[in-house]
C-alpha positions as CSV (number, residue, x, y, z in Angstrom):
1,X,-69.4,-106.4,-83.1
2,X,-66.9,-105.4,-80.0
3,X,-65.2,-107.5,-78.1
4,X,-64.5,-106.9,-74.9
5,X,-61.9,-107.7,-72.4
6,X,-61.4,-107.4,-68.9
7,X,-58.0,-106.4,-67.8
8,X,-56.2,-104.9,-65.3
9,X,-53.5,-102.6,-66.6
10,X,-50.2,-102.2,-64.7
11,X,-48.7,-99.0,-64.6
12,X,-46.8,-96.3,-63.3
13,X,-48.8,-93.2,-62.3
14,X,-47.3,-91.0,-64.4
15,X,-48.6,-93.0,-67.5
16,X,-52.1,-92.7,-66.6
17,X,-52.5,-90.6,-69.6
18,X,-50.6,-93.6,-71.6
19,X,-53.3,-95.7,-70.3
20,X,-56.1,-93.7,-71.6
21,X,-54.7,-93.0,-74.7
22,X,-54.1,-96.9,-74.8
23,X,-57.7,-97.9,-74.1
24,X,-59.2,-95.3,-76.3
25,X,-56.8,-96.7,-79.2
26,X,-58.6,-99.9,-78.9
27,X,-61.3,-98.9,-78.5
28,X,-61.4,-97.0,-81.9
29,X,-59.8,-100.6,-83.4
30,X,-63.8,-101.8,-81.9
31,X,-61.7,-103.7,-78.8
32,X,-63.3,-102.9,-75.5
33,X,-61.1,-103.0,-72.7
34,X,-62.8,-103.3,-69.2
35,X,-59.7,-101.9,-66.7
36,X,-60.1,-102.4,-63.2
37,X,-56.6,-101.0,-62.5
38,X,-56.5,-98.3,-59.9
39,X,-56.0,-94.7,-60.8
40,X,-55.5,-92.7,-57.8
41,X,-57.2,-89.1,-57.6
42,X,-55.6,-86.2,-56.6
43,X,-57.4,-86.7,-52.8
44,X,-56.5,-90.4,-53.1
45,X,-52.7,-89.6,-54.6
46,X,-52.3,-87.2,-51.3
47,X,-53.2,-89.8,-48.9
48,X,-51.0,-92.5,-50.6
49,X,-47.6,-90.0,-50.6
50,X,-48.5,-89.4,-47.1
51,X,-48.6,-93.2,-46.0
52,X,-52.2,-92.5,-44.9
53,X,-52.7,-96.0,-46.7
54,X,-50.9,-99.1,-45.5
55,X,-49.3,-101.3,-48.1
56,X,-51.1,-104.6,-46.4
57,X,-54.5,-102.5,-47.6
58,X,-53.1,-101.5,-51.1
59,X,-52.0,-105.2,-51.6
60,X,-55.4,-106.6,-50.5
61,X,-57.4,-104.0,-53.3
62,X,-55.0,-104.8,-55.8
63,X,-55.0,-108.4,-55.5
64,X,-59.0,-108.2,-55.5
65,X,-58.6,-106.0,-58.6
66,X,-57.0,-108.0,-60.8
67,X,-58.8,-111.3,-60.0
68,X,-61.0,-109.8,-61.9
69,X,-59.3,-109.8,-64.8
70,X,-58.3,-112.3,-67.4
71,X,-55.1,-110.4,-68.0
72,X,-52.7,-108.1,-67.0
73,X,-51.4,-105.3,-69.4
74,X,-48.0,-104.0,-68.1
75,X,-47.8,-100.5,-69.7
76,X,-44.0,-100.1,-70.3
77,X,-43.0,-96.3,-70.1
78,X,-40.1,-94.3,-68.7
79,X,-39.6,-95.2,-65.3
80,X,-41.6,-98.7,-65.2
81,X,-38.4,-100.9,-64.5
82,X,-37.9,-98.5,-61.1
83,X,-41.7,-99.1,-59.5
84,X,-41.7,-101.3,-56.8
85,X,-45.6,-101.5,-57.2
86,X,-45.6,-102.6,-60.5
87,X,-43.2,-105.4,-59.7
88,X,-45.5,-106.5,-57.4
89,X,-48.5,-106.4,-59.7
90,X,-46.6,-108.8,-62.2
91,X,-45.4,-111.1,-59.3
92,X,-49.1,-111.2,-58.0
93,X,-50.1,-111.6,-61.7
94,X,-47.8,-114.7,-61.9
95,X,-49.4,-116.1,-58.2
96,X,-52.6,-115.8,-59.8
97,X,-52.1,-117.5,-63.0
98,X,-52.8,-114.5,-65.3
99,X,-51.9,-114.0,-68.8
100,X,-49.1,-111.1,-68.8
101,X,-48.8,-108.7,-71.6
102,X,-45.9,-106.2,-72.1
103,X,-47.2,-103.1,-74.2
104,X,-44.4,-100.5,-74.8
105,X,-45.7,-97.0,-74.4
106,X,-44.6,-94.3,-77.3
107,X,-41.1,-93.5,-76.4
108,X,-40.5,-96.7,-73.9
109,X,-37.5,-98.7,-74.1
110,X,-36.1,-102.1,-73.5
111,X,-34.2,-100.8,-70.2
112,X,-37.9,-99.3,-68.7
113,X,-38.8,-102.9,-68.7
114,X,-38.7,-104.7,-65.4
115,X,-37.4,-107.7,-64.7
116,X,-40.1,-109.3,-63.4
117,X,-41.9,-108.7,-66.8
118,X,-39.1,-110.6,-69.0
119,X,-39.3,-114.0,-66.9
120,X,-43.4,-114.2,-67.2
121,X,-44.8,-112.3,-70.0
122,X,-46.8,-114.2,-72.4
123,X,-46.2,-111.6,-74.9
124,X,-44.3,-108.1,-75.1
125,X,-45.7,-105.7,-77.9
126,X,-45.4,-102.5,-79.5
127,X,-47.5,-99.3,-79.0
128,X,-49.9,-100.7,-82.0
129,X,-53.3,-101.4,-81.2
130,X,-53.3,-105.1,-83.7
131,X,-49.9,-105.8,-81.9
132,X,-51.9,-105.4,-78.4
133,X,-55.3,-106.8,-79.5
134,X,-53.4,-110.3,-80.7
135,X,-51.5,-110.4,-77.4
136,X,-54.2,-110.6,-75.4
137,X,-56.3,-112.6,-77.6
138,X,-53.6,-115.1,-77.0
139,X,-50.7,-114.5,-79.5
140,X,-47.2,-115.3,-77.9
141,X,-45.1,-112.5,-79.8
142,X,-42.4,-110.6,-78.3
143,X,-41.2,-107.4,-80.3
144,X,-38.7,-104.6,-79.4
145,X,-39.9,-101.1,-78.7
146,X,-40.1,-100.0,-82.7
147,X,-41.7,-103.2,-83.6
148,X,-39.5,-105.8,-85.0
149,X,-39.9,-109.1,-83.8
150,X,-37.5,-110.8,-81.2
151,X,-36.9,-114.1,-79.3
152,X,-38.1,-114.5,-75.4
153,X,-35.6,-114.6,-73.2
154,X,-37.4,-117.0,-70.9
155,X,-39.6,-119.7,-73.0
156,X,-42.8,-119.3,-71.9
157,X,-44.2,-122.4,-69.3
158,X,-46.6,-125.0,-71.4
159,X,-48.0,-128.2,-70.2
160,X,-49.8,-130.8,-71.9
161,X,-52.2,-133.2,-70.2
């Protein structure tokens, strides 16, 4: 039987392909990943480098996309720590009370991770589809880039009623 998630999956544009590659791993591991993440086309991509899109619209889509979602998969590749967008999809992910997973993409390294992502992950994971699948089935596992397994830096937030 596969499971299936729904997710929205943070990233930087230039790691759509990561993102593909990611889902497509699962996917062969019989995980289902639902990502309601957007992927801008070309047409779309022109209008967005021309600011033919205010930020007040992309803000409203993206919040409304990842309400969707149970929870958000931060794809951490080369430049991730640099995007302003992707800052604001954890901070938005943290407003909305979503589980926050860290997934290193092939070649990713502890300085492409941003800040934001450190303070309120749930879990940061190496490109390893069992790594990912326990993350966002709940397991609260931090690893480095190759793997090995490391302390938080900020304990995740637990209450108990």
């Amino acid at each position: 039987m596969v499971s299936r998630r729904h997710v929205f999956i943070s990233h930087h544009h230039a790691d759509d392909q990561a993102v593909t590659n990611m889902t497509n791993m699962l996917s062969r591991n019989g995980y289902e990943i639902r990502n309601s993440s957007i992927r801008a086309k070309p047409a779309n991509q022109e209008r967005l480098a021309k600011r033919l899109v205010s930020d007040n619209t992309i803000k409203r889509l993206l919040r409304m996309k990842m309400s969707w979602a149970s929870t958000v998969i931060v794809v951490i590749g080369k430049n991730t720590a640099q995007r302003p967008w992707v800052d604001w999809e954890i901070n938005q992910a943290k407003r909305q009370g979503k589980r926050i997973i860290g997934v290193y993409e092939r070649g990713g390294t502890e300085n492409d991770k941003p800040a934001a992502l450190e303070q309120y992950a749930s879990a940061i994971v190496n490109w390893n589809a069992d790594s990912i699948i326990s993350a966002v089935e709940g397991a609260n596992t931090f690893q480095t880039p190759e793997g090995t397994v490391r302390a938080p830096v900020h304990a995740a937030a637990t209450s108990k009623c």
